[in-house]
N, C-alpha and C positions, 0 to 999 in steps of 0.2 A: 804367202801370196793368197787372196781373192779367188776358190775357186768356185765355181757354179755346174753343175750336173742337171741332166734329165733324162727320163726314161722312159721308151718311144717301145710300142709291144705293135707286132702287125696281126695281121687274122689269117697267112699262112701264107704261103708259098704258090706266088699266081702269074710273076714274070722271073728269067733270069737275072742273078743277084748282079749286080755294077762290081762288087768288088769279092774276091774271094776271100774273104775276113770274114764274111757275114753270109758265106754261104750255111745252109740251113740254119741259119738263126733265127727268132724270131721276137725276143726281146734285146733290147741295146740300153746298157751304161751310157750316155755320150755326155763329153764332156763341152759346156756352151761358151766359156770364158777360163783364160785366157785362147786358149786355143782350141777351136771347133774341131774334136775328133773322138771316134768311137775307145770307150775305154774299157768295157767289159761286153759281151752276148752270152745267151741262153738260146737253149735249142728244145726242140721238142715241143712245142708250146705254137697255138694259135687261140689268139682272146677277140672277142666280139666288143665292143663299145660298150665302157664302164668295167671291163671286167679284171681291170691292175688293180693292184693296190701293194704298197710297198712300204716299209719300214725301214730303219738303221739297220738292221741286221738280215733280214727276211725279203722277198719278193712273191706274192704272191698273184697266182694268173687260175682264172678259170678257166675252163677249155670250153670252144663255142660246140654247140650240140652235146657236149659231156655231162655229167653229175660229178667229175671228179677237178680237183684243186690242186694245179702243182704250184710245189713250196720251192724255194730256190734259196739256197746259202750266198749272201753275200760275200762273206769271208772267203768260202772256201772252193766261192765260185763253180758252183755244180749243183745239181736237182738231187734238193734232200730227201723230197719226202711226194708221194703222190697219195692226196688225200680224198676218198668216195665218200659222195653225201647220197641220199635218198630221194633227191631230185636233180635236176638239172638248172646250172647255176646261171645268171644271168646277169648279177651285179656284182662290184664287193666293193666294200670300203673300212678303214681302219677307224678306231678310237681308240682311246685312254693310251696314248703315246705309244699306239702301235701292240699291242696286247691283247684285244679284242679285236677279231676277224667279222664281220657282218656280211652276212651272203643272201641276196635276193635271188628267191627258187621260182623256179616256173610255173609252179602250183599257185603261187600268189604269198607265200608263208616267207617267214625271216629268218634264219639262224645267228645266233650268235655264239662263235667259238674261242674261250679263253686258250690264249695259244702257247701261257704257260702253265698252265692246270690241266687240260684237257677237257674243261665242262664244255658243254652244249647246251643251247638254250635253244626251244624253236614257238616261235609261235603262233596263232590262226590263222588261217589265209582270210586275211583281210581284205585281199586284191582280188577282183575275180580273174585276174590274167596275169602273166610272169612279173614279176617287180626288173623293171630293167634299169632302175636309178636309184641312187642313194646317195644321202649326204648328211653329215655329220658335224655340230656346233664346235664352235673351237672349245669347250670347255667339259664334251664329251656327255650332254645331258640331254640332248635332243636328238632324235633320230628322224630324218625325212626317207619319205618313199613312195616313186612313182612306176607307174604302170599302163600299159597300156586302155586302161578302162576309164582315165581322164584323170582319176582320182589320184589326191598326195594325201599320203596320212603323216602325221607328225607324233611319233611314240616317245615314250620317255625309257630311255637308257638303264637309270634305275631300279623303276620299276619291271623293267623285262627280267635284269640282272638277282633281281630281290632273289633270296633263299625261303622268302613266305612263296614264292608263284612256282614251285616243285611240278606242278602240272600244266603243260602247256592247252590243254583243253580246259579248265580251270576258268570260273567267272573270274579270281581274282588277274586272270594274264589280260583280261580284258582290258583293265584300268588302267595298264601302261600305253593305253591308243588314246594320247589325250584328244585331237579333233581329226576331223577331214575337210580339207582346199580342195572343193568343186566347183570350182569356175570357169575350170577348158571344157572344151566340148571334144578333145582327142587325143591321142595317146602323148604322155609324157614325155618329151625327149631326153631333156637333160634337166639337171637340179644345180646349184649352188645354193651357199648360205654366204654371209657377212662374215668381216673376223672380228666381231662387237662382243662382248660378253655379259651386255645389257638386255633388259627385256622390250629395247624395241629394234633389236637387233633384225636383220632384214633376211629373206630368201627370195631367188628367181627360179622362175619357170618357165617351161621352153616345151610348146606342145605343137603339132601337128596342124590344129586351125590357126597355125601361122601367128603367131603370138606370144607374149612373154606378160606374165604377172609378176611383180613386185608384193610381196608380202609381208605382214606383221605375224609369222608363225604361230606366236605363243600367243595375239590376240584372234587371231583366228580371220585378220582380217586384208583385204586386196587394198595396198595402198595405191594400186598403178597401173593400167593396158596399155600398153604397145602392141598397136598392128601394125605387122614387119611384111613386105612386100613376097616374103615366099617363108616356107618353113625352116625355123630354126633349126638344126640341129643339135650342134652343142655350146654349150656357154665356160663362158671365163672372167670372175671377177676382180678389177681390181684390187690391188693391197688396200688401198686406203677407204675403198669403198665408194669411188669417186665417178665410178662409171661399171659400164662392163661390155662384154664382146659375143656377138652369134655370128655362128659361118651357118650358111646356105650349100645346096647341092650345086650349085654353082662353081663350087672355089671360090667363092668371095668371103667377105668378113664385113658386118657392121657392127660400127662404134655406135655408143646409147648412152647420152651424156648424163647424169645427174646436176650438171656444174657447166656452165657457157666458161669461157674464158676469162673473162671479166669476174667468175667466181660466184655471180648470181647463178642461181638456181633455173636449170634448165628443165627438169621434171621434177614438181615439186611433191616428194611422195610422202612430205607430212602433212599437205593441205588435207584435211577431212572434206574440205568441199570441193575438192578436185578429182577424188578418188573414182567418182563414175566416170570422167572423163577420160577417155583413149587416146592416145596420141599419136606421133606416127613420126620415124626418124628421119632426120634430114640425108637427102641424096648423098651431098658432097662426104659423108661419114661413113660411105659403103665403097670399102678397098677391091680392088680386085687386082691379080699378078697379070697385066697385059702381055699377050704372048709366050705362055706357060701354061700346059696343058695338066692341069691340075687333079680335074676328079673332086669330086665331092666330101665337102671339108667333112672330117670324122672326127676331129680331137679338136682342144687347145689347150692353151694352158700360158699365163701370166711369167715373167722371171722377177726374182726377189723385188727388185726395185720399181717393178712398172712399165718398163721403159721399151721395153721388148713383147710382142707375141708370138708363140711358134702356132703354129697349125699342121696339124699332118692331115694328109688326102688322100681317096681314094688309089689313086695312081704311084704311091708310094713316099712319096716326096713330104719332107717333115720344112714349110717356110717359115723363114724370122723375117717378122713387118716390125715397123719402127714406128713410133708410134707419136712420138715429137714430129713426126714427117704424115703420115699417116697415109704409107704408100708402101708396095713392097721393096726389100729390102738384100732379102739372097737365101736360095735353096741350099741349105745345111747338110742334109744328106739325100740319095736317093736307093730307100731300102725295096725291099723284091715283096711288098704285099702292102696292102691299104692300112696306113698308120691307124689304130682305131686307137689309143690311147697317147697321152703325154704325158710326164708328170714332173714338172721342176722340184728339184729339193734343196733343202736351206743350203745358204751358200757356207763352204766351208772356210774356215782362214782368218776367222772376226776376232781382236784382241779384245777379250772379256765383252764383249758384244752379245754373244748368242748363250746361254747353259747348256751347259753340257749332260746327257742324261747321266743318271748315276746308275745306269744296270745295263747289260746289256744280254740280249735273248741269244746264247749261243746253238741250241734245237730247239725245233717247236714240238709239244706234247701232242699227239692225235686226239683225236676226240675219243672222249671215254663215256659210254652210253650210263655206266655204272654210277657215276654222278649224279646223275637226274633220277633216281628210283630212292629217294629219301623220304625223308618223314616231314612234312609244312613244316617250314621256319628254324629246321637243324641243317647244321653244315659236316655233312659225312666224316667219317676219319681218315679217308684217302684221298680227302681233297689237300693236294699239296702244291705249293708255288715256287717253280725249277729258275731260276735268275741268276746271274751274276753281278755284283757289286764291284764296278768300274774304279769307284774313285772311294775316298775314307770317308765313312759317317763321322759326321761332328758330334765331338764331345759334348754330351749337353745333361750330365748325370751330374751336376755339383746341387746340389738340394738347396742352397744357399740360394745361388741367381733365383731358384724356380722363388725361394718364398721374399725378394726383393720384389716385388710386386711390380716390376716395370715391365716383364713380357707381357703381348699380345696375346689374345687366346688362341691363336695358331702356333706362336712359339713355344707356349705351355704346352699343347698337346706333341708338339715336337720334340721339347724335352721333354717328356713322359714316354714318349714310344723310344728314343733311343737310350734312356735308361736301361743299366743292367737287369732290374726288376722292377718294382714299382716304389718311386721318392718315397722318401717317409713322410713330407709335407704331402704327399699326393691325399698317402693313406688315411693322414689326421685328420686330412680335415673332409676326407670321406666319413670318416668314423662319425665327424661331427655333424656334418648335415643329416646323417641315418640319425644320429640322438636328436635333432630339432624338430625331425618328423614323426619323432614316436609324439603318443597321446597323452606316458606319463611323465611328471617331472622331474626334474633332475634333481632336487636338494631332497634331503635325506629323510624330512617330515611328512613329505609325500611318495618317496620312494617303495615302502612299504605297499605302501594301499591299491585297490583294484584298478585297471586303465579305466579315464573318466567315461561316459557317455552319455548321452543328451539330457540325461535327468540330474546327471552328477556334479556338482561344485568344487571349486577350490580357492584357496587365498593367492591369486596372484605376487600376493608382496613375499611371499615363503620359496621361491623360488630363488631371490636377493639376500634372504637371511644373512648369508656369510658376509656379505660386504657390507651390514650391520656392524659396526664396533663396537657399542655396547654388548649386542650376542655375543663376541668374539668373545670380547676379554671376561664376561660372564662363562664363559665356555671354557676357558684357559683359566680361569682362578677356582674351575671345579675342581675338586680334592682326587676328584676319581678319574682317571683315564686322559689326563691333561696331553701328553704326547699324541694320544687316538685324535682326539679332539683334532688337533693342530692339522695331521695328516687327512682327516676327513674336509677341515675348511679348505685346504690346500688343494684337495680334489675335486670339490664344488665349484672352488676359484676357478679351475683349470678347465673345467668343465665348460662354465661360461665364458668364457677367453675361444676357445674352440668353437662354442656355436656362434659368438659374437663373428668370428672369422668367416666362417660360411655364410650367415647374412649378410657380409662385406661381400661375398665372392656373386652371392644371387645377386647385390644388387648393383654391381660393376657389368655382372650379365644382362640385367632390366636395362642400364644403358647405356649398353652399347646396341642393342635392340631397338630402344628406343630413337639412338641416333643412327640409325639405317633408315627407320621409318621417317622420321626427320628429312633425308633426302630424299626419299624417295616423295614424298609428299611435296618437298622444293619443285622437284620436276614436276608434276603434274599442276599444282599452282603456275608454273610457267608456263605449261602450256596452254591451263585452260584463263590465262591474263592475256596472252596473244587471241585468244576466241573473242575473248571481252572487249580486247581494245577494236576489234572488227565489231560486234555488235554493238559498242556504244558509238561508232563514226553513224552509224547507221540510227539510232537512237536521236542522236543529237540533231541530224538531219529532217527526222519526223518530228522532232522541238520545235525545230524554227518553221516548219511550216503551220504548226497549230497557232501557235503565235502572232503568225502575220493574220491568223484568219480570225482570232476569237480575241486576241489580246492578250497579256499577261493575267495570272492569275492577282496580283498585286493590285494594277491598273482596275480591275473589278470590285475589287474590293474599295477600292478610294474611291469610286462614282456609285456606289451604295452608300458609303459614309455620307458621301455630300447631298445628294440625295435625300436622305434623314433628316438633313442639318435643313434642309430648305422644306420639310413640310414640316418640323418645329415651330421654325419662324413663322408660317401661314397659320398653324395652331395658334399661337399666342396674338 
């Protein structure tokens, strides 16, 4: 069976609880499909807005006013671990499938904690004021981050994580801040991203002067303004990327179509000539629960399929709107503090539908400062990775398939990593690309002699000797050392058989290179042929009016000819 979870955190204890189940608790399991009911709590814990973040295995909650991180066992149902940082925390969010902790400090600085190794990563406060948002690409390569000082910066993941950036004060930690989106004029509220894993993949933003931008992160550019009748608070993007949602301090909720009904385009966020334009959402799209005293919306959050939005509010109360209706719908629970977080998670019960992870984190590692006091570009000896392997790694050690040339270069490197040590085809024909790169060559007449350099020659055709026949059998009818002979061709042979292979491997690599750029290049010829077919309607139009006024170029030219032709005639 179909099931569906979400996970509702309040910011502490402000009215009496409705039910005794959920006295002092302050985080809830509940379950949203088939049947609406609380299925797990946590106690001890109050989070301010953005400050969940949760895993398969792990729950993790910052405490509001604290420096300190409580860690929560899903399994075993109880507070593992109580984690102190050096500031006080503000945000969190997850990457690389739940393994990497990300925590916005109040200082304005980032941390990032592997939470099966214990490294920590922190880096410069960027922000002049706490980082109260974060968000993270589906493909774990982007890092977004707002704050109250207007500014989102967009860092790169890998670059934070690199073993060259050992100093967090360091120019090189710099490089990982690829740009800054200043275009609000106040504090940050909320962040999403798109689930695209393309480079015009989208982010919105949600600030204070009342307003939300649509953005092209990675080009560093505003595709879109919506001015929204009060301030946003928090955001929630559809699956499909088809729209998305802001609650107001109201308790209301408006919809912000990308898409009318009809499937025309209702904010067009790829027009480049629209992008200065602002818009502004339609009335009838702004929800509100009549006759329900709500409180000011603090969360949301989407369920798998779209079709549903939850909101939790000041006043406790976590409502499901409907969204085919686009009205409310019914109050789900009413917990004893102001819902500041939601968070849906994949639905469970899908027949080969969803993958399954193959590890699973049974304790988190604390942070270990001893990590970070290394040498640029070395990976300590104590750095170790603590995981459990849920399901069987596949066989993929048979040497044979690897040198059938039919894998992918991801399946290649997948069977080489789950190899007992390293294929022997891996080895050879490593062996042989290091001999195509040396500078001397391979057959035996030059083997002897110094490596060449810019003054020095050689017979290119002496390298081929052996697949010479006449050498051979010249070689083989010598009276002295015939057997050597044969053994030495046989190694030359073999020798070019090997590098021949590696210049088959670089240039199976050239393209497949070649055809990424190939698409990529498709895409942008498409879009810059939609600019063109706009500038030539336009074009065509300043044609026909030169024409009505001057004439055809043709037409000119024939009344010169004739022209000609009649003071000939007066000549003669």
């Amino acid at each position: 069976m179909l099931t569906e979870l979400f996970i509702a955190s309040t910011s502490g204890i402000h009215q009496s609880p409705s039910s005794v189940a959920i006295k002092d608790a302050s985080i809830f399991i509940h379950e949203f499909q088939p049947l609406p009911a609380i299925r797990t709590s946590f106690k001890k814990s109050a989070t301010a807005p953005h400050c969940l973040a949760a895993s398969a295995s792990h729950i993790f909650a910052a405490q509001a006013e604290k420096a300190v991180v409580h860690v929560y066992n899903r399994d075993k149902g109880n507070q593992e671990a109580l984690v102190p940082f050096p500031e006080r925390i503000h945000s969190l969010a997850l990457a690389a499938d739940g393994t990497i902790l990300i925590l916005g400090t109040e200082g304005g600085r980032i941390f990032l904690w592997e939470t099966c190794t214990g490294r920590q990563v922190a880096t410069q406060a960027a922000h002049l004021q706490a980082v109260t948002t974060l968000a993270v690409d589906i493909d774990s390569n982007f890092l977004l981050s707002g704050s109250p000082d207007s500014n989102i910066h967009v860092w790169s993941l890998p670059d934070i994580l690199s073993w060259s950036n050992t100093d967090s004060t360091s120019q090189d930690r710099l490089k990982s801040l690829r740009h800054t989106l200043s275009d609000h004029r106040a504090a940050i509220t909320s962040l999403v991203l798109g689930h695209s894993a393309s480079f015009l993949n989208i982010a919105i933003s949600a600030s204070e002067d009342s307003s939300c931008i649509i953005w092209n992160y990675q080009s560093k550019q505003a595709l879109r303004t919506i001015l929204l009748p009060s301030t946003p608070l928090c955001l929630a993007l559809d699956p499909a990327d088809r729209c998305f949602y802001t609650g107001f301090d109201d308790g209301s909720v408006q919809l912000l179509r990308f898409y009318n009904d009809s499937g025309a385009p209702a904010i067009n966020i790829h027009d480049p000539h629209q992008a200065q334009n602002a818009t502004k959402p339609q009335e009838k799209d702004r929800w509100a629960a009549v006759g329900q005293d709500l409180g000011t919306t603090l969360s949301m959050d989407l369920s798998y399929d779209g079709t549903k939005l939850l909101t939790g509010h000041e006043k406790g109360k976590v409502i499901c709107w409907d969204i085919g209706a686009g009205s409310f719908q019914s109050t789900l629970c009413d917990l004893h503090g102001g819902v500041t977080n939601i968070r849906f998670e994949t639905p469970a019960g899908f027949v080969g539908g969803v993958e399954e992870p193959r590890f699973k984190i049974h304790s988190v590692t604390k942070p270990r400062f001893d990590l970070s006091t290394t040498a640029k570009g070395t990976v300590p000896s104590a750095y170790t990775f603590t995981t459990q392997f849920i399901t069987d790694l596949p066989d993929r050690s048979d040497s044979k398939l690897y040198e059938s040339g039919t894998l992918s270069s991801r399946e290649r490197f997948d069977q080489a990593l789950f190899h007992p040590s390293f294929p022997n085809s891996l080895l050879e024909s490593g062996m042989a690309e290091l001999a195509a790169l040396r500078d001397q060559p391979v057959s035996k007449s030059n083997s002897a002699s110094a490596p060449l350099n810019a003054n020095s020659t050689y017979d290119h055709d002496a390298d081929f000797v052996s697949l010479n026949e006449e050498a051979g059998a010249s070689a083989l009818t010598n009276g002295d050392g015939a057997d050597g002979a044969t053994a030495e061709l046989e190694q030359e042979n073999q020798a070019l058989k090997d590098q021949l292979a590696a210049l088959k491997r670089v240039m199976n690599k050239s393209l497949d290179q070649l055809e990424e750029l190939r698409k990529e290049r498709k895409a942008w010829v498409r879009f810059e042929g939609e600019e063109a077919e706009m500038a030539g309607e336009e074009g065509d139009l300043y044609a026909d009016v030169v024409m009505d006024a001057y004439g055809s170029p043709d037409d000119s030219e024939g009344e010169n000819e004739n022209d000609q032709d009649a003071q000939n005639n007066d000549r003669g």
